[in-house]
C-alpha positions in Angstrom: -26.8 23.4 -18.5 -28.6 22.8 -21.9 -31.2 19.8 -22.2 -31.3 18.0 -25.7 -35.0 16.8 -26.9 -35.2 13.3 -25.9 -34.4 10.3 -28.1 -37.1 8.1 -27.9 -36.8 3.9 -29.7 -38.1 0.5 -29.0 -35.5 -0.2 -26.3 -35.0 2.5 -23.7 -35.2 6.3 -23.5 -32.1 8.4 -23.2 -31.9 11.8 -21.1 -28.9 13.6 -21.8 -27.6 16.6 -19.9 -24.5 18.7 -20.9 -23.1 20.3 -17.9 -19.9 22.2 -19.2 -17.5 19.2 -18.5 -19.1 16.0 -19.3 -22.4 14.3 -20.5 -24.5 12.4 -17.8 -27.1 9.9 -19.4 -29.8 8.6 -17.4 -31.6 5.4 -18.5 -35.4 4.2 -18.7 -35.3 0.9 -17.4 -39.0 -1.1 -17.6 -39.7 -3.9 -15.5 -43.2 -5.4 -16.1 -44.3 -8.1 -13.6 -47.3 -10.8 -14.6 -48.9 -13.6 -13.2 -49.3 -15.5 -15.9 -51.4 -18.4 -13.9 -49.5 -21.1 -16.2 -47.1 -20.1 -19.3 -48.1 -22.8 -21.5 -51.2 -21.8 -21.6 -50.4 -18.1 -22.0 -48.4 -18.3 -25.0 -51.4 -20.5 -26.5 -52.7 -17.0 -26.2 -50.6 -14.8 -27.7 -48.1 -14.4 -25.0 -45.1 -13.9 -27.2 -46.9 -11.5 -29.5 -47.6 -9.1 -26.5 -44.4 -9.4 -24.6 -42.9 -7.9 -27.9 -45.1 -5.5 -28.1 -44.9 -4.8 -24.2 -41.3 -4.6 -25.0 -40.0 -4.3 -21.2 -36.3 -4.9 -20.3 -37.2 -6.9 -17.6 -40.4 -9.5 -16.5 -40.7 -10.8 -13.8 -43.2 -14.1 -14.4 -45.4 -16.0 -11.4 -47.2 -19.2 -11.1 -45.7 -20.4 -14.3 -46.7 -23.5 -13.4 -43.5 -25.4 -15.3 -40.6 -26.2 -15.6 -38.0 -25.0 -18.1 -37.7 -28.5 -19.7 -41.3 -28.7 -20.2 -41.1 -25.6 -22.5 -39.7 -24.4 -26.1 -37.3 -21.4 -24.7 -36.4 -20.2 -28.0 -39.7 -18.8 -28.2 -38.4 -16.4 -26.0 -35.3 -15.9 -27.1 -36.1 -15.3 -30.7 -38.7 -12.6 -28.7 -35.5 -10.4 -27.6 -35.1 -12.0 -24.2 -32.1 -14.4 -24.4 -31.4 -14.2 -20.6 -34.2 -16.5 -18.9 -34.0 -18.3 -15.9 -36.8 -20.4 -14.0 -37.3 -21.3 -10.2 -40.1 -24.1 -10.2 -42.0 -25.5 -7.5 -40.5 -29.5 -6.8 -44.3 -30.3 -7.7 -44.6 -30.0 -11.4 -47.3 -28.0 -12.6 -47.6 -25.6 -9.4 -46.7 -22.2 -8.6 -42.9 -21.4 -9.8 -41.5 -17.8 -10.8 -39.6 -16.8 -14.1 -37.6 -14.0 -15.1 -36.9 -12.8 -18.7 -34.3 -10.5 -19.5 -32.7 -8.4 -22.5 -29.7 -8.1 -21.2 -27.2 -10.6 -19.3 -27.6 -9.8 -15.2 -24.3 -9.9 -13.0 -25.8 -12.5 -10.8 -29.5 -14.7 -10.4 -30.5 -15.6 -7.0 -32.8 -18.7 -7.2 -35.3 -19.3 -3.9 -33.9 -17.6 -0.4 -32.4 -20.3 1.3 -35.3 -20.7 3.2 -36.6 -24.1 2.2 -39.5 -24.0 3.9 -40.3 -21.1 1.1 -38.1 -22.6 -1.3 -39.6 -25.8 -2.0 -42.7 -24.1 -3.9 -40.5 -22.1 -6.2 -42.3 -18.8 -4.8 -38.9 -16.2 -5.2 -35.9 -15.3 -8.1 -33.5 -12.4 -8.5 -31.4 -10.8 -10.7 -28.9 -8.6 -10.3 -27.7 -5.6 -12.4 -25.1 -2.8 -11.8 -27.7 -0.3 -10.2 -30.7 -2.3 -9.2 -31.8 -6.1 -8.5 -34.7 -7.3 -9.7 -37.1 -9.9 -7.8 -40.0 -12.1 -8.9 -42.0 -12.8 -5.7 -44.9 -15.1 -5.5 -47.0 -15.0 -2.1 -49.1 -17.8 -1.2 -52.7 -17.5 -1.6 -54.4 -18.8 1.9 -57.4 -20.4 0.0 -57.9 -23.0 3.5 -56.6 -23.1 6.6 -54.0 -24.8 6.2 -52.9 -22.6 3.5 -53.4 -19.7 5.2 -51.2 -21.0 8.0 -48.4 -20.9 5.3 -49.2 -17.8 4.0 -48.7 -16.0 7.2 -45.5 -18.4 7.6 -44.5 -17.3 4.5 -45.2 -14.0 4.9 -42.9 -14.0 8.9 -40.2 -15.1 6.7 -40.3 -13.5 4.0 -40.5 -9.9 5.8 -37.4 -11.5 8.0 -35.5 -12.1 5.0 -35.9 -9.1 3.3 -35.3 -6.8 6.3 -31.6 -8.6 5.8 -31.5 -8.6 2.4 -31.9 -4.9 1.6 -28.7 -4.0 4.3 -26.8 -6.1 1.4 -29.0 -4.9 -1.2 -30.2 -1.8 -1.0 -31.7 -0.8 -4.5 -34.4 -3.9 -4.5 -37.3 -3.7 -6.7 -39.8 -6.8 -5.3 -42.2 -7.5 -8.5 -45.1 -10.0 -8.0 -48.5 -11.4 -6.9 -48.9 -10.6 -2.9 -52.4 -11.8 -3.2 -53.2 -9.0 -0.4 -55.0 -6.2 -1.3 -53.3 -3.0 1.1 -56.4 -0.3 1.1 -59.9 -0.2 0.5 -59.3 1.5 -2.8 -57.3 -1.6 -4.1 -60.5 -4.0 -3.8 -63.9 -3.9 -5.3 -65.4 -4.6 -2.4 -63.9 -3.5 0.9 -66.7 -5.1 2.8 -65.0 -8.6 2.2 -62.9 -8.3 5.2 -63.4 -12.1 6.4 -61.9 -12.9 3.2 -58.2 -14.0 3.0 -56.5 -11.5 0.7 -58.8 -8.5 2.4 -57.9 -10.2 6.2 -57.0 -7.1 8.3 -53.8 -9.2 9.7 -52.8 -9.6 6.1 -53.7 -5.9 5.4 -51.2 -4.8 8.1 -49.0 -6.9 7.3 -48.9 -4.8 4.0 -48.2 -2.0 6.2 -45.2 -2.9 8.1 -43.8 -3.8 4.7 -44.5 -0.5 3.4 -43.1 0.9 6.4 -39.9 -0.6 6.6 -38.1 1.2 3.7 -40.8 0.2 0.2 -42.8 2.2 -1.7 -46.2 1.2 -3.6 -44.9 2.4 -7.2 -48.5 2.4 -8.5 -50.1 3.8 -5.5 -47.1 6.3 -5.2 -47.5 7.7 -8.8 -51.7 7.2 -9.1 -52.7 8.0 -4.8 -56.4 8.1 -6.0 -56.7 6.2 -9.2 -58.8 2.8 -8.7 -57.6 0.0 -11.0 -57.5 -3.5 -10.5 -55.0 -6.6 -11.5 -57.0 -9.3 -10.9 -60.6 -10.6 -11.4 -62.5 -13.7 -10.5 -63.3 -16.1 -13.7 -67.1 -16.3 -12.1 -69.6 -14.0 -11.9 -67.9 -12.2 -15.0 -66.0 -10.1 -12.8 -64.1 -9.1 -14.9 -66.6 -7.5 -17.3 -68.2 -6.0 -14.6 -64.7 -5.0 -13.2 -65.4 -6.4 -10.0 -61.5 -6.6 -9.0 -58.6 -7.2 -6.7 -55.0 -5.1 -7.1 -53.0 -8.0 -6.0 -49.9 -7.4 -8.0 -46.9 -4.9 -6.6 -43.9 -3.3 -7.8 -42.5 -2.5 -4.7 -39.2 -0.2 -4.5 -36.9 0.1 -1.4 -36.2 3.7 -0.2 -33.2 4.4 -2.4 -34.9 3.9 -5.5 -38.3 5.8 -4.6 -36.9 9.1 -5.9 -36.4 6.8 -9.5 -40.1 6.3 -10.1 -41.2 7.5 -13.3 -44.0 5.6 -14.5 -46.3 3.2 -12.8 -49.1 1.5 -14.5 -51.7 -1.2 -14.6 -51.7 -3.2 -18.3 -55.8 -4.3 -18.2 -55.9 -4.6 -22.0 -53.9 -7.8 -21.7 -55.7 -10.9 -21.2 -53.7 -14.3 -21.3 -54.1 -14.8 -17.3 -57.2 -14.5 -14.5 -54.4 -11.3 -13.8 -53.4 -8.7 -15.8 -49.5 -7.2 -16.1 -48.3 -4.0 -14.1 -45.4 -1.7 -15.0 -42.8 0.0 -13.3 -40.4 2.4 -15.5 -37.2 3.5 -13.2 -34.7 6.4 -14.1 -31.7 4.6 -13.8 
């Protein structure tokens, strides 16, 4: 077998292998997910400059807080990502998901049928040839009665997943779980009356885990302490005082595709900051 140096562009990385009879090509596919907290006013920030810089194939986008109609899409279609579609809460200006792709997807899956998760605009998928895509945004459980529909949310959600990967099975789920899993993944571990550091949520977490995902970041960095989102008091994020809230979760079939996985802190257009998943493909 004889391995060619790798041929490295903008777009995507090429592996080639020659073995005797034919050429086998894998593919670099990168899939960055962000919560944006509002895409108008992230692009007032530069948004568009960084996404091209960012240059992923794939971003998955949370609390947009918009609607498509209420924004200029060319922006991001003169960006390089003419295939864009947009699942909005049915109260304008709240929560909503987005995904923005380079290339066309053989299907989009807006919401889950579930309209009791639906009607918040909270999930979106796309579908390609060898993996599908999601842009999942859990409730935050910042009262009770929120928290009541976070844990709703998250009965349902883990239900309709369990289904969906049998029909599915290479799933990447990109988003903001606002859950941090393990004590490394908060500043603070103390906070454990806190929802987001609640030890049903944390095991929650767990059975996910556990029934066919892997934690990208956590699987490629098992020590490594970064953060994805900080408070705007206190100047938390200055002081680094942070929660990793934001997944790239794979199911079991992809796990052994993991090449990179990465926490983007340098950008700054949201209260998060972007993570990265890069899949051999």
């Amino acid at each position: 077998m004889l391995f060619f140096n790798t041929k490295e562009n903008n777009k995507i990385q090429v592996f080639a292998f020659l073995n005797f009879r034919k050429i086998k090509i894998k593919l670099l596919m990168k899939i960055i997910s962000y919560n944006v907290n509002g895409i108008r006013a992230a692009l007032n920030k530069g948004f568009i400059q960084w996404l091209q810089a960012a240059n992923p194939d794939v971003i998955c986008i949370q609390e947009t807080k918009a609607h498509q109609e209420q924004l200029d899409v060319s922006e991001f279609e003169n960006a390089g990502y003419p295939y864009h579609y947009w699942f909005s809460a049915q109260k304008k200006g709240y929560s909503s998901v987005a995904i923005l792709c380079k290339e066309k997807p053989k299907n989009v899956v807006y919401g889950t049928g579930i309209e009791s998760m639906d009607f918040e605009g909270r999930n979106l998928r796309v579908d390609f040839d060898q993996v599908s895509v999601m842009s999942m945004y859990l409730p935050s459980g910042t009262n009770d009665d929120r928290l009541s529909f976070k844990f709703n949310y998250m009965d349902e959600f883990l239900e309709y997943i369990n289904q969906l990967k049998k029909e599915i099975p290479n799933l990447v789920i990109c988003g903001d779980y606002n859950i941090c899993h393990e004590e490394i993944d908060i500043h603070n571990p103390k906070m454990k009356d806190v929802s987001g550091f609640l030890p049903e949520e944390r095991k929650w977490m767990s059975d996910f885990v556990n029934n066919g995902f892997t934690d990208s970041y956590r699987f490629v960095n098992p020590e490594k302490q970064e953060y994805s989102w900080w408070s705007y008091r206190a100047n938390s994020r200055a002081n680094n005082k942070g929660w990793r809230l934001d997944y790239a979760m794979v199911a079991e079939p992809l796990k052994n595709h993991i090449s990179r996985a990465y926490i983007l802190s340098e950008a700054k257009h949201s209260d998060h900051c972007p993570i990265a998943l890069e899949l051999k493909i």
